[in-house]
Biotite code that builds the C-alpha atoms (Angstrom):
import biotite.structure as struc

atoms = struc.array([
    struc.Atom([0.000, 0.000, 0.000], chain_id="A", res_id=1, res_name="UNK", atom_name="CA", element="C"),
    struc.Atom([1.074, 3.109, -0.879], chain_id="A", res_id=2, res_name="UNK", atom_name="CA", element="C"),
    struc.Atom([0.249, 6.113, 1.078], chain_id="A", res_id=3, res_name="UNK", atom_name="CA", element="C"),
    struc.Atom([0.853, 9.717, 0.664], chain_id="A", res_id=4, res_name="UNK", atom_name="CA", element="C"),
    struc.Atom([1.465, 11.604, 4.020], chain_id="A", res_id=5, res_name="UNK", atom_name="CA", element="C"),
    struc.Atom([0.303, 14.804, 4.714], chain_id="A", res_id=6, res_name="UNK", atom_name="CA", element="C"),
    struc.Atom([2.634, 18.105, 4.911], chain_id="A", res_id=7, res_name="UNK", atom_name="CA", element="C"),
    struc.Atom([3.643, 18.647, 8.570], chain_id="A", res_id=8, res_name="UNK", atom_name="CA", element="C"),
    struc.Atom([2.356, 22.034, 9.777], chain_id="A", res_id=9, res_name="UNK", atom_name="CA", element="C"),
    struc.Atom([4.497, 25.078, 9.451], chain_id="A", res_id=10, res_name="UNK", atom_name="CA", element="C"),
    struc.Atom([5.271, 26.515, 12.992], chain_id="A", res_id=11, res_name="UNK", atom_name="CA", element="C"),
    struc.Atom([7.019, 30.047, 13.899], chain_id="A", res_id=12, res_name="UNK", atom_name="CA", element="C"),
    struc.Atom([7.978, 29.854, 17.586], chain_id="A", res_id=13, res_name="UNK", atom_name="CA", element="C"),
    struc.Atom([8.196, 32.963, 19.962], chain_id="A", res_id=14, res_name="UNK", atom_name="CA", element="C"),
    struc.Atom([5.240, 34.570, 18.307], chain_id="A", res_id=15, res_name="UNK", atom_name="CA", element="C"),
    struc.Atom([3.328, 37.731, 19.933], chain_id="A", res_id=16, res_name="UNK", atom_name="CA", element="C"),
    struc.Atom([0.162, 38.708, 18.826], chain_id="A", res_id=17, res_name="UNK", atom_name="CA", element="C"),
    struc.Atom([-1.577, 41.700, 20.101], chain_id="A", res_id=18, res_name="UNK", atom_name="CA", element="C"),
    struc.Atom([-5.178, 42.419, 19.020], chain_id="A", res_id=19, res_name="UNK", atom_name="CA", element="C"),
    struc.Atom([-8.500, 43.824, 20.710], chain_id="A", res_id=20, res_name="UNK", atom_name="CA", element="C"),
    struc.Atom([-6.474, 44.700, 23.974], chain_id="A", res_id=21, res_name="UNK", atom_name="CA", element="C"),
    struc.Atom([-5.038, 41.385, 24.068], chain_id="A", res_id=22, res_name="UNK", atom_name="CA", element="C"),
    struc.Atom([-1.459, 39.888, 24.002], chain_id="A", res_id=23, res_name="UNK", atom_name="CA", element="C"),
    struc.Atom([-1.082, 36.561, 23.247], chain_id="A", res_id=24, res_name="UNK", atom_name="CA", element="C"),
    struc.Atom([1.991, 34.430, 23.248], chain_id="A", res_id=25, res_name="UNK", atom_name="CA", element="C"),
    struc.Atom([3.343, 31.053, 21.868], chain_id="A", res_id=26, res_name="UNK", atom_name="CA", element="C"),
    struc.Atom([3.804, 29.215, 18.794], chain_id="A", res_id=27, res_name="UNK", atom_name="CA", element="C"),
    struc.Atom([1.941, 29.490, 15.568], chain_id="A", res_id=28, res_name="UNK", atom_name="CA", element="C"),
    struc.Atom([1.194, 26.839, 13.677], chain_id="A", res_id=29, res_name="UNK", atom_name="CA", element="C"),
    struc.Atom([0.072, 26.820, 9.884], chain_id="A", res_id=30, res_name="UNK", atom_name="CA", element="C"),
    struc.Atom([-1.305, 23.711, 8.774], chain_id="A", res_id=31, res_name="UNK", atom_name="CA", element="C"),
    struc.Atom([-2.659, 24.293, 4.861], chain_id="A", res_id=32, res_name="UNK", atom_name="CA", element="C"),
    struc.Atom([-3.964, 21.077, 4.274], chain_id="A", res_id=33, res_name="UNK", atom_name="CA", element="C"),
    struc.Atom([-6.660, 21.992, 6.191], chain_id="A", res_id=34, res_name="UNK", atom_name="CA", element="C"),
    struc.Atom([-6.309, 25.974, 6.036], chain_id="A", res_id=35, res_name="UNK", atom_name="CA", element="C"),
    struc.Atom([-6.428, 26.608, 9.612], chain_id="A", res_id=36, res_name="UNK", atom_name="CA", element="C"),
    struc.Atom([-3.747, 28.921, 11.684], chain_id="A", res_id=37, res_name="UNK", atom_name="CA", element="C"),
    struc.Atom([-3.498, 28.229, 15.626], chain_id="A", res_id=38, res_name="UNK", atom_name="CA", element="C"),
    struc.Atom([-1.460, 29.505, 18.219], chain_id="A", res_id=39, res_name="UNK", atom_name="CA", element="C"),
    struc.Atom([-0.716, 27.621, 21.049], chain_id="A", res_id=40, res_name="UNK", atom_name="CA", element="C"),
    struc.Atom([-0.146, 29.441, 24.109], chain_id="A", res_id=41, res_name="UNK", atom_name="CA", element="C"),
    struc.Atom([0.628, 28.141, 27.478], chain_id="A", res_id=42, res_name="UNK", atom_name="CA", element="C"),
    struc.Atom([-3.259, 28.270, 28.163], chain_id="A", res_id=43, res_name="UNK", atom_name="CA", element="C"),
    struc.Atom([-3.957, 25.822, 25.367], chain_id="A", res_id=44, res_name="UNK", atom_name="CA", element="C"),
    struc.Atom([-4.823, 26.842, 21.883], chain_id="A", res_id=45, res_name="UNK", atom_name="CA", element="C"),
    struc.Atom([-6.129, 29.809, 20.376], chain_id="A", res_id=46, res_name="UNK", atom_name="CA", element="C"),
    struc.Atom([-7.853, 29.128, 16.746], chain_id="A", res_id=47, res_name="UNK", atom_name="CA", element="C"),
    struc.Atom([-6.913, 32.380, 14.472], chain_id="A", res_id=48, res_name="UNK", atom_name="CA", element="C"),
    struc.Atom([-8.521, 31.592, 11.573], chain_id="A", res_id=49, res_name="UNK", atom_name="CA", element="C"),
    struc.Atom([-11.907, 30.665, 10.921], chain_id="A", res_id=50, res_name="UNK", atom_name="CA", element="C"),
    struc.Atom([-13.982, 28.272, 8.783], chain_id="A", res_id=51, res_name="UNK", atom_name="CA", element="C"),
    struc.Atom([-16.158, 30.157, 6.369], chain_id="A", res_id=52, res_name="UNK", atom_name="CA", element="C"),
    struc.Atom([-17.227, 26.578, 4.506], chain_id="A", res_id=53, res_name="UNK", atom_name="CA", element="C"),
    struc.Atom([-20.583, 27.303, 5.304], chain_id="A", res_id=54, res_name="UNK", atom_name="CA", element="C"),
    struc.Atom([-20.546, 30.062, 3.368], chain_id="A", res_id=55, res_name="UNK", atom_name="CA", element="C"),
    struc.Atom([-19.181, 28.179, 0.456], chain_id="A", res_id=56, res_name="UNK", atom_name="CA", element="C"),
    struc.Atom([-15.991, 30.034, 0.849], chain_id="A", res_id=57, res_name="UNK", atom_name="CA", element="C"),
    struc.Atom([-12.252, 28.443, 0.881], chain_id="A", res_id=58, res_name="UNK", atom_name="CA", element="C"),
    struc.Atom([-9.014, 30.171, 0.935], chain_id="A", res_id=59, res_name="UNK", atom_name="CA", element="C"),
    struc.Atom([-6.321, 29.576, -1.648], chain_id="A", res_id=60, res_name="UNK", atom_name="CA", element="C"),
    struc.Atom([-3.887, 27.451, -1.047], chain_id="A", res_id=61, res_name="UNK", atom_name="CA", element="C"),
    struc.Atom([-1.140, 29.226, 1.375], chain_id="A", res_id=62, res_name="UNK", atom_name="CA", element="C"),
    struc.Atom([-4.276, 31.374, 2.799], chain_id="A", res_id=63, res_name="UNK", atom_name="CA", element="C"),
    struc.Atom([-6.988, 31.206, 5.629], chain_id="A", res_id=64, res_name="UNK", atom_name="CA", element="C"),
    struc.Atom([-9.710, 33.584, 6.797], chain_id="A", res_id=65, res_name="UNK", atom_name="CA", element="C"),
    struc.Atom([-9.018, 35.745, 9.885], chain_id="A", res_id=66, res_name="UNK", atom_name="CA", element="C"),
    struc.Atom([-12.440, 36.968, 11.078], chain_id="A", res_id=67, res_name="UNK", atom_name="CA", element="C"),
    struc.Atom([-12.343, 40.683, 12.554], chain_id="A", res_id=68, res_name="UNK", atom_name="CA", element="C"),
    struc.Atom([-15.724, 40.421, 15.208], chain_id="A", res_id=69, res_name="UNK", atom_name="CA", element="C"),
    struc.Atom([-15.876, 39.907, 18.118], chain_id="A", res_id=70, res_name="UNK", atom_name="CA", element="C"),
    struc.Atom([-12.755, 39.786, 20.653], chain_id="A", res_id=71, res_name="UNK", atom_name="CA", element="C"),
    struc.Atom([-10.810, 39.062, 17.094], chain_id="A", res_id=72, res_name="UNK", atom_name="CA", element="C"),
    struc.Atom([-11.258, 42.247, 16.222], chain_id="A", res_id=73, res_name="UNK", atom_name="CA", element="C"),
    struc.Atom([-7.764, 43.934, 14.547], chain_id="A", res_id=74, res_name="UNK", atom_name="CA", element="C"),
    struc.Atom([-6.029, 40.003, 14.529], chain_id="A", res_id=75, res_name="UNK", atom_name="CA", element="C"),
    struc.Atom([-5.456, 40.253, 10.150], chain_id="A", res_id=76, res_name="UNK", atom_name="CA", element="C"),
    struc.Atom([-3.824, 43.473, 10.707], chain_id="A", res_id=77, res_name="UNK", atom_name="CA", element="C"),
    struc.Atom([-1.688, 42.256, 13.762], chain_id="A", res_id=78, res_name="UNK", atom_name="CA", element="C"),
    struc.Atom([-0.570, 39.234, 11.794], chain_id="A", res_id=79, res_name="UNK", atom_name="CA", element="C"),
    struc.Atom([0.008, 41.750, 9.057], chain_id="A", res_id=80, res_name="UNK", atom_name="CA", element="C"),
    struc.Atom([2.014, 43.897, 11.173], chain_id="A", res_id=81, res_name="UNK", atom_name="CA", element="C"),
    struc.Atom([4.014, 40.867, 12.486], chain_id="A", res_id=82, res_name="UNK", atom_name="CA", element="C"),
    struc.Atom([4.884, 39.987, 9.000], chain_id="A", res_id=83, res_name="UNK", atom_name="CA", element="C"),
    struc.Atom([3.384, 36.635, 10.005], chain_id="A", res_id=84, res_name="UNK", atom_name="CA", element="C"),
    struc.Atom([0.390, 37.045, 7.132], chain_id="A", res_id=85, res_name="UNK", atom_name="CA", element="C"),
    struc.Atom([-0.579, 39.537, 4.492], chain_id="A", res_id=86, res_name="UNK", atom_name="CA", element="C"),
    struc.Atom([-4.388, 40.802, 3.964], chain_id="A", res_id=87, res_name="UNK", atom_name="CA", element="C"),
    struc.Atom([-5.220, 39.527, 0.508], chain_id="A", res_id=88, res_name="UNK", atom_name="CA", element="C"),
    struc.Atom([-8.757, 40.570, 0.345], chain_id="A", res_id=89, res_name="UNK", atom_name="CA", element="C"),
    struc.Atom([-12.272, 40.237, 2.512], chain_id="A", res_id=90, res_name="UNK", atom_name="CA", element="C"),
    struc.Atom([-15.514, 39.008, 2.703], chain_id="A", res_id=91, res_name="UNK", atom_name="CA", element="C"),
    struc.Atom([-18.832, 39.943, 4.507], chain_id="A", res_id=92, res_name="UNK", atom_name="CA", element="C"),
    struc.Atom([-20.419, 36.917, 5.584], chain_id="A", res_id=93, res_name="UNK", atom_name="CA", element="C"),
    struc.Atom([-23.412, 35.930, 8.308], chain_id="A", res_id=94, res_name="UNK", atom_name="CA", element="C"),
    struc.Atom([-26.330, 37.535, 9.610], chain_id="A", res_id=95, res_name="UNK", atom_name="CA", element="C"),
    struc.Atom([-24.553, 40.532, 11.090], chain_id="A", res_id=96, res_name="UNK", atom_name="CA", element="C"),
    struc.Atom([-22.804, 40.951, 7.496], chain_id="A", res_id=97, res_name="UNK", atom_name="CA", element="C"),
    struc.Atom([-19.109, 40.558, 9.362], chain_id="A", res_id=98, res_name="UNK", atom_name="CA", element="C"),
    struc.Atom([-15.760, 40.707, 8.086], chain_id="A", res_id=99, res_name="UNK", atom_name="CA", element="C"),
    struc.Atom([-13.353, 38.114, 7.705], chain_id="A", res_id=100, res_name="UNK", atom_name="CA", element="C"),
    struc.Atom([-10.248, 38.937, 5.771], chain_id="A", res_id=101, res_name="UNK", atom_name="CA", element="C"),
    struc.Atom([-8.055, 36.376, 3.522], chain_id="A", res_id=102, res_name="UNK", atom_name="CA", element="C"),
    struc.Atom([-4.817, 36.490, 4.330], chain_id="A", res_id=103, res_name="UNK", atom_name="CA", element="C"),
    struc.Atom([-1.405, 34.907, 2.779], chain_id="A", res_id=104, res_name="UNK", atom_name="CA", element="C"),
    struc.Atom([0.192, 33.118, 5.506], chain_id="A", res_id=105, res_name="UNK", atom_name="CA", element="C"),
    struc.Atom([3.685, 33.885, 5.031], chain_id="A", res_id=106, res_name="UNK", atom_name="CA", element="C"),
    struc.Atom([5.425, 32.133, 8.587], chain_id="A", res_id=107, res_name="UNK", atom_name="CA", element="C"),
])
């Protein structure tokens, strides 16, 4: 049998994020197969991006959505800032017509 593993995640260690008057610490990890961005912090993880599949919406390959409600409010721009992702473009999605941004992730 031959199988085909997966791409290990990307992960950039020593990572602040500050957003929403919040600073979080720890290691980012990028894991494109399934276009999802966490940061693991010595609380446990925090999920950056979001899933906007319900919307029938998926990020290119290399991208995820960052949504920019709620106490994630400012986090695309942060990651911008950090060089740790650049905004690519944005959507207005759900019943409060929110954005969520598209960003490169460029760890």
């Amino acid at each position: 049998m031959n199988k085909t593993s997966s791409p290990a995640p990307v992960v950039k260690h020593g990572i602040t994020i500050e957003f929403s008057a919040i600073t979080l610490n720890g290691s980012l990890h990028h894991d494109d197969e399934r276009r999802a961005l966490m940061l693991m912090t010595e609380e446990g993880p925090e999920r950056v991006s979001v899933n906007l599949e319900a919307y029938g919406l998926v990020p290119a390959p290399g991208h995820v959505y960052v949504k920019d409600w709620s106490e994630h409010a400012g986090l695309a721009e942060s990651l911008q800032q950090a060089r740790l992702a650049r905004i690519v473009g944005s959507v207005v999605v759900g019943p409060f017509s929110s954005t969520a941004y598209e960003v490169e992730v460029t760890l």
